[in-house]
C-alpha positions, 0 to 999 in steps of 0.5 A, spaced: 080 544 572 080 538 576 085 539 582 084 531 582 087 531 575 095 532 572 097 538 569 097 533 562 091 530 563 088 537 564 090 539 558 089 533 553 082 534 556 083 541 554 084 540 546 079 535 545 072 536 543 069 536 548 066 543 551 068 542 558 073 543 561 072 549 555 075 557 556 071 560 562 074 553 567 081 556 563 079 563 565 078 561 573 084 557 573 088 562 570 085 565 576 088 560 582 095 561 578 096 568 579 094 567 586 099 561 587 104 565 583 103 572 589 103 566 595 111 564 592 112 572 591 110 572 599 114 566 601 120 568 598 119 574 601 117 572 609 123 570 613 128 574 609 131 580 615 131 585 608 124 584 609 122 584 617 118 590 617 113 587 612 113 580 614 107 581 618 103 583 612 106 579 607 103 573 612 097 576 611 097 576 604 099 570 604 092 566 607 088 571 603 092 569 596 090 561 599 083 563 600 082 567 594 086 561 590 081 555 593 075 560 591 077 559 584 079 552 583 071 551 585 069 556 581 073 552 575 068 546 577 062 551 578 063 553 571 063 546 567 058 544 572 053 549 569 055 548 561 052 541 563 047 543 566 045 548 560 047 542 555 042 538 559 036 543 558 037 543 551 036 535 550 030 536 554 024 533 550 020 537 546 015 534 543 008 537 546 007 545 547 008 543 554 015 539 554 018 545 550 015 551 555 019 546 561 025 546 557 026 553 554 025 555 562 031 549 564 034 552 558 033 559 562 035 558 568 041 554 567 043 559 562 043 565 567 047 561 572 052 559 567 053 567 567 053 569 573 058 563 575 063 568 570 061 574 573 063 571 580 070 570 577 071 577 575 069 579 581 074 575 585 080 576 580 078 584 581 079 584 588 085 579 587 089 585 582 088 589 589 092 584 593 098 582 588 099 590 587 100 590 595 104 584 595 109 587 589 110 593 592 111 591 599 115 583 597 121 581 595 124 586 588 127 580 585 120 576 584 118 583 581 117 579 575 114 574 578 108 579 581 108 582 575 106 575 571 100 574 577 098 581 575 097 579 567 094 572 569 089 575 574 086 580 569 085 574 563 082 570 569 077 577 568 077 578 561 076 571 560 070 571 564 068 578 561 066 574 555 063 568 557 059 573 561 057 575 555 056 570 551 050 566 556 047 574 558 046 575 551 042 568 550 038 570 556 031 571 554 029 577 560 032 583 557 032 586 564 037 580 567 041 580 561 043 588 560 045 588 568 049 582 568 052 585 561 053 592 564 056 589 571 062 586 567 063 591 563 065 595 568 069 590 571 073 588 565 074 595 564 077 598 571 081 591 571 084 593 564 087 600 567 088 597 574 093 591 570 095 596 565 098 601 571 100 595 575 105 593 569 108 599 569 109 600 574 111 592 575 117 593 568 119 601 571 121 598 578 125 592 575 128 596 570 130 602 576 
């Protein structure tokens, strides 16, 4: 997402045909709104007495979640930028021998980077599952549900990813950077399912408690 944009404008663009922005941009953005959503659980949480004894950690929480959040609205940019740059390849001319060795090489190579800009979202929205579940735990109980969204939101931004890793390395004409940009996200997307799975858990059990 363009953070120049509207949230309308954004998704008209969004419904159109054009491929950009398409699910891997939607997939980081997702990202930065379950950051967004663990900074409010973190402000409803700083300055409330109840809560003094984790303020200092939850301050902490906060500019990490502000960072990580940032990170993702360019990871959403990166991710549109790189589709171009492998549509770009691919109306490359190919006339002669030549022309088309140059552009199935561009298309190769914008391919690979239009993997690995996924992949880093799924490495980032890992690593956020790890803060939102110390900020549910640690933060205000009547956002909960609010921490358990973010816990959701930041496993499709992994998920989401997870396939459009795939769908580039699986286009990648090097077998050897293809089954390692696969394997590497296929681990990740599995541990953020059962980290997810048992965050929610825990998440609905404590609200119901």
């Amino acid at each position: 997402m363009n953070v120049e944009q509207s949230v309308k404008s954004y998704l008209e663009q969004l419904s159109s045909n054009s491929p950009t922005p398409g699910g891997g941009n939607v997939s980081a953005f997702c990202g930065a709104l379950a950051a967004s959503l663990g900074i409010m659980v973190c402000e409803l949480t700083i300055g409330k007495k109840k809560y003094a004894d984790v303020e200092k950690n939850m301050i902490e929480y906060k500019e990490k979640l502000s960072v990580i959040k940032e990170k993702f609205l360019q990871l959403a940019n990166k991710d549109n930028e790189a589709f171009d740059k492998v549509m770009e390849a691919f109306k490359m001319p190919k006339e002669t021998e030549e022309q088309k060795a140059k552009r199935n090489a561009a298309i190769q190579e914008a391919t690979l980077v239009a993997a690995k800009v996924p992949l880093t979202v799924m490495k980032n929205a890992f690593e956020l599952l790890d803060l939102l579940r110390e900020v549910y735990e640690k933060g205000n109980k009547n956002s909960a549900s609010d921490a358990g969204v973010a816990v959701l939101l930041a496993n499709a931004a992994c998920q989401g990813a997870y396939l459009n890793v795939l769908i580039n390395a699986a286009s990648l004409e090097n077998k050897a950077n293809s089954e390692n940009l696969i394997n590497e996200s296929n681990n990740i997307a599995r541990e953020s399912s059962q980290k997810t799975s048992d965050i929610f858990e825990k998440t609905k059990n404590g609200i119901l408690s």
